[in-house]
C-alpha positions in Angstrom: 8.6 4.1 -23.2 8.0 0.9 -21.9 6.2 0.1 -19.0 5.5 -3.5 -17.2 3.8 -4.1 -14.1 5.8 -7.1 -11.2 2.8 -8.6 -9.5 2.1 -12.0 -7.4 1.0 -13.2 -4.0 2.0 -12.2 -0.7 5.2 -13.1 0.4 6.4 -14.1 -3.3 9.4 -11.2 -3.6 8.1 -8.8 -5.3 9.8 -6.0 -3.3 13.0 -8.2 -2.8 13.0 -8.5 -7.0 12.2 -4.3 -7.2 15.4 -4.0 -5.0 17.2 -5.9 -7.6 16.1 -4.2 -10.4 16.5 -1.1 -9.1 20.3 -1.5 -8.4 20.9 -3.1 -11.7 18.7 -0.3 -14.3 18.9 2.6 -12.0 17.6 4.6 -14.6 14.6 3.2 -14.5 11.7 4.8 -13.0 10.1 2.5 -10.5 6.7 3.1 -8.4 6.3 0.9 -5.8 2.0 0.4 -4.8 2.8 -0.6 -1.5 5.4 1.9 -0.7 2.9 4.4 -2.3 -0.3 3.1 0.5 2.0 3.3 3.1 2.2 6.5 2.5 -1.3 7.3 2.2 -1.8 5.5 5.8 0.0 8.2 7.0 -1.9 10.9 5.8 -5.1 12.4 8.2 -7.2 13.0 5.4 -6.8 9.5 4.0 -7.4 7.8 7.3 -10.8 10.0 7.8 -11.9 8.7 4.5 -11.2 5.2 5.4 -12.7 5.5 8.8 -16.2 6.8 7.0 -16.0 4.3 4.8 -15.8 1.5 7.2 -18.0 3.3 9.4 -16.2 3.8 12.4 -12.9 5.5 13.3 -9.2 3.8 12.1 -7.6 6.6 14.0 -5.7 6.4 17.3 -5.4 9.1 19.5 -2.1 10.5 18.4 -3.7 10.9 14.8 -1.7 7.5 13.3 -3.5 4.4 12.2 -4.7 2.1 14.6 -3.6 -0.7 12.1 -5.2 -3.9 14.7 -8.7 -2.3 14.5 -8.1 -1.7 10.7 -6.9 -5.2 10.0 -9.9 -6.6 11.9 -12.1 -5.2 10.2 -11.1 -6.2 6.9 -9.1 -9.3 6.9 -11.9 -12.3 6.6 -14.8 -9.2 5.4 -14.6 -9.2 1.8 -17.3 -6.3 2.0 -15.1 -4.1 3.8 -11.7 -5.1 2.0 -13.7 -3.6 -1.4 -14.5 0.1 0.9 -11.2 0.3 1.8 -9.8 -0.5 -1.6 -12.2 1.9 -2.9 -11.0 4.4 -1.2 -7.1 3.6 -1.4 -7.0 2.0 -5.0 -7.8 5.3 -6.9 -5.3 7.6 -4.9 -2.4 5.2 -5.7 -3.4 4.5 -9.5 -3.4 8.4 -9.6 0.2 8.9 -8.2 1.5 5.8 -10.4 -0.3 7.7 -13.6 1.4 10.7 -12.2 5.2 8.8 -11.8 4.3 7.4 -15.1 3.8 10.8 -17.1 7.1 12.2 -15.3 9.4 9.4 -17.6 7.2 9.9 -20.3 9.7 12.5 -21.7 11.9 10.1 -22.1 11.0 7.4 -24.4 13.8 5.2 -23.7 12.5 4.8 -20.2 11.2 1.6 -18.5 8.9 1.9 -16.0 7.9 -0.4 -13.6 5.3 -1.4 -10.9 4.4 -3.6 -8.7 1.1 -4.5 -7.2 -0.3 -7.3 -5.5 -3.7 -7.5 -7.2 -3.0 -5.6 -10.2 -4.1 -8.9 -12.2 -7.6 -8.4 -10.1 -7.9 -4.8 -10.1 -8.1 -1.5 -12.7 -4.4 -1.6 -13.1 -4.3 -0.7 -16.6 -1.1 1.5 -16.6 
């Protein structure tokens, strides 16, 4: 099996170049890290942990992510983009490793990722 990871800078088409790839090599298994912390954004549990971390709450009062105090709080704080990557980072490297093992089987499978920051992060998958 091979696997490569499709990283860069904001707003460089990374998603717009996973769309392409996945219509042209549909058999390839594809994990997506910012599909994959949206999801975790939605999740109660996950937004408890990141309001701990950060020290006060990231929760609004219908239970979803009050994204302006989130993004306040760490765009410009280094200190506090490293909590909240500390606490995201792990749960989608987990669920990648997890996507990962599923094509395994199947050594004629590619898989793919992209990340951001995988360059500047643990991504060794």
């Amino acid at each position: 099996m091979k696997t490569f990871a499709l990283t860069g800078g904001i707003a460089t088409g990374k998603s717009t170049a996973g769309k392409i790839m996945r219509l042209l090599l549909p058999s390839m298994g594809f994990f997506d890290c910012d599909e994959e912390v949206q999801v975790l954004l939605k999740n109660r549990d996950v937004l408890e942990e990141l309001s701990e971390a950060l020290g006060e709450s990231l929760v609004k009062a219908d239970g979803s992510l009050d994204r302006d105090r989130l993004r306040d709080r760490v765009f410009g704080n280094e200190e506090n983009r490293l909590k909240v990557e500390g606490v995201l980072h792990p749960k989608v490297r987990k669920e990648c490793l997890e996507k990962r093992e599923k094509y395994s089987t199947n050594p004629s499978t590619t898989v793919s990722y992209t990340h951001l920051r995988a360059h500047e992060t643990e991504a060794d998958l």
